[in-house]
N, C-alpha and C positions, 0 to 999 in steps of 0.2 A: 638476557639469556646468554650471549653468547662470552661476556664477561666471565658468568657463574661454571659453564661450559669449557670454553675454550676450544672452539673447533676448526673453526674459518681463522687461516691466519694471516690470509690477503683476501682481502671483498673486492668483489668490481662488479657488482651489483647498479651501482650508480652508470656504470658503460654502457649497459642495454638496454638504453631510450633516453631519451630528454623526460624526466617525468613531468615539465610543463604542458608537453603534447598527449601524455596519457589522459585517455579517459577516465574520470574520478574511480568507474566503480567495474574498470577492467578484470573482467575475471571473476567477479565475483557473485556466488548464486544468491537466489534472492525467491522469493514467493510469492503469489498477487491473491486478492480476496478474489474469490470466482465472481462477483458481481459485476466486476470491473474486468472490461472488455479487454482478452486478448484472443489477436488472427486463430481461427484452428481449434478454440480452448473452449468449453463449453460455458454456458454468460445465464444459468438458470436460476439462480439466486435460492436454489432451493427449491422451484415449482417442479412439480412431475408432469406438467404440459409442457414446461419448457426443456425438457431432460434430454432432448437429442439436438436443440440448435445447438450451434456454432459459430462464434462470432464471426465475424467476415474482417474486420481490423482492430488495433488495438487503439484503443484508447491515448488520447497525448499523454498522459502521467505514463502510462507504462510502455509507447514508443518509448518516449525519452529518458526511462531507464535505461530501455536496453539500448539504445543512441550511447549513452557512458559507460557501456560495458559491462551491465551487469547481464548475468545468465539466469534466463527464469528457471528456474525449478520446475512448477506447475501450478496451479489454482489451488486453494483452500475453500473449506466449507463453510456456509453460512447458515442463519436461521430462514425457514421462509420472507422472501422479498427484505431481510435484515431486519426484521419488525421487534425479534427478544433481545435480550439480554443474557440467553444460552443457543449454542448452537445445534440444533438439531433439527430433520426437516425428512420428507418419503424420500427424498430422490438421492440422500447420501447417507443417512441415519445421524446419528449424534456423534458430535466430537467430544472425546475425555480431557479434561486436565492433563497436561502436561506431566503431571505428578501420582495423580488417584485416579484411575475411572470411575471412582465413586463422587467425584467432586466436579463443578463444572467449568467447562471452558473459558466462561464467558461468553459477549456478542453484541454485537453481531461479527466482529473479526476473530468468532472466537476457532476457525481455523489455523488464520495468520498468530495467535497467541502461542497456542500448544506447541505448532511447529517449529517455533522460535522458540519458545520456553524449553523445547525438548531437542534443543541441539539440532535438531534437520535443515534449519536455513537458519544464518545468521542477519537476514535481513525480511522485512517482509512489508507489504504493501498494503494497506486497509484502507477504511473511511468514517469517517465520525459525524452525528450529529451530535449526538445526546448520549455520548459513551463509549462507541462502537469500536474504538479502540483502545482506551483508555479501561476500560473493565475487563476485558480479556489480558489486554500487559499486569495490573493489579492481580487479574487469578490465576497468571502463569507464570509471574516473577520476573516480570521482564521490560526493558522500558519501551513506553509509546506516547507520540505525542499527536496531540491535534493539532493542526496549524491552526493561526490566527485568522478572521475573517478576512484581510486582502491579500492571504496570501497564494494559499494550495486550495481554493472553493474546484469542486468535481465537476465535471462536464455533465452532460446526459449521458445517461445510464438506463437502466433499466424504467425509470418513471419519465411521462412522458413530459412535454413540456405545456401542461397547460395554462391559459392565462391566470389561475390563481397563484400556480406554480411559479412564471414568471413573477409576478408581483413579490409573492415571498421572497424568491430570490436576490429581487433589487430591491425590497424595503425592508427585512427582517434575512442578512446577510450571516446570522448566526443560524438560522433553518437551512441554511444550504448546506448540504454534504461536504466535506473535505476530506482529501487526499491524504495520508500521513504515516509514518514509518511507523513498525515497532519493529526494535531490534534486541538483543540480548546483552550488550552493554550500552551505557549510553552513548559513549562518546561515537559509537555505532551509527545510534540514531542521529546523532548532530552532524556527522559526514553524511549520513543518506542528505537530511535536512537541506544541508549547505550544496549540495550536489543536485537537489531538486533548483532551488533559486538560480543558481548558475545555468543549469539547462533552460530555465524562462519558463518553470512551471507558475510561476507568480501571476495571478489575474492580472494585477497593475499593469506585466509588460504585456500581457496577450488575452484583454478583456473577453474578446467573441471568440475566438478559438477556445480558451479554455472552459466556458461555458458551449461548446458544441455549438455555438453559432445561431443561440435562441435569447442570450439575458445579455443585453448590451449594458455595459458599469462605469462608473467614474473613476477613472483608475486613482482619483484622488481620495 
């Protein structure tokens, strides 16, 4: 740009920190799936019983965004308890396509899609079993990844931790929820990516913390 331009004819851009010390995602806004617990931010996944809690803390994935500096924006909509593949529910109504109201979101992040697919956050925060993010980036245009099974697995959440739950969790490690960006370019999402590992969102380095302190793992 500034080749093509020519505007800036001395930078000293490089003067105003050490950008070793910067945190990766200084400054920059970012979005979270409402299922996913943040302090103050409503955590109903879509139920109209749950439509006036309030979490009480955030979540370690999305502490440790805002730990790197990113600015939440605010929560996105899901489908009831994230169970579609479109997003719509009593307690928020339906979210459109990024593109056509007549076309769907996707889902279950099919808030986190739209918003991103529609220029309002360049970054956003979701969770995948069996799609949930990766179908909403496909109907919004926009990239999203699931992490790998040791990497970004979710804490407790809205399901509670029951003993068949636990078993899933430590013997079918592909049924567990994960953590995972979609952003609006890619190389977006492989800075979030790389910015989650470095903060120690990785199971390997923080087994019982990142499972909320109910599925203990072999970080092998």
């Amino acid at each position: 740009m500034h080749e093509r331009i020519n505007a800036v004819v001395v930078a000293r851009i490089a003067a105003a920190a050490d950008v070793d010390e910067l945190p990766p995602f200084l400054g920059v806004p970012c979005t979270i799936k409402e299922s996913i617990a943040m302090a103050g931010m409503p955590n109903c996944a879509g139920l109209v019983s749950r439509q006036e809690y309030r979490s009480t803390q955030n979540a370690p994935t999305v502490q440790r965004m805002i730990d790197a500096g990113a600015i939440v924006l605010g929560v996105t909509n899901t489908p009831e308890l994230c169970l579609w593949i479109e997003t719509e529910n009593r307690a928020y109504d339906r979210t459109h396509n990024a593109y056509s109201k007549y076309r769907t979101a996707g889902g279950s992040s099919g808030g986190e899609g739209a918003v991103v697919g529609s220029g309002g956050s360049p970054l956003g925060l979701g969770a995948d079993i069996g799609g949930s993010i990766r179908l909403p980036a496909f109907f919004n245009g926009v990239f999203g990844l699931k992490p790998s099974p040791a990497s970004c697995r979710a804490p407790a959440s809205l399901r509670r931790p029951t003993p068949r739950r636990r078993a899933d969790a430590h013997d079918r490690p592909d049924r567990a929820p994960r953590r995972g960006p979609l952003a609006d370019e890619e190389g977006d999402g492989a800075l979030r990516r790389g910015a989650q590992a470095r903060a120690g969102v990785a199971v390997a380095l923080e087994p019982e913390r990142a499972f909320g302190g109910w599925v203990p793992t072999d970080p092998s």
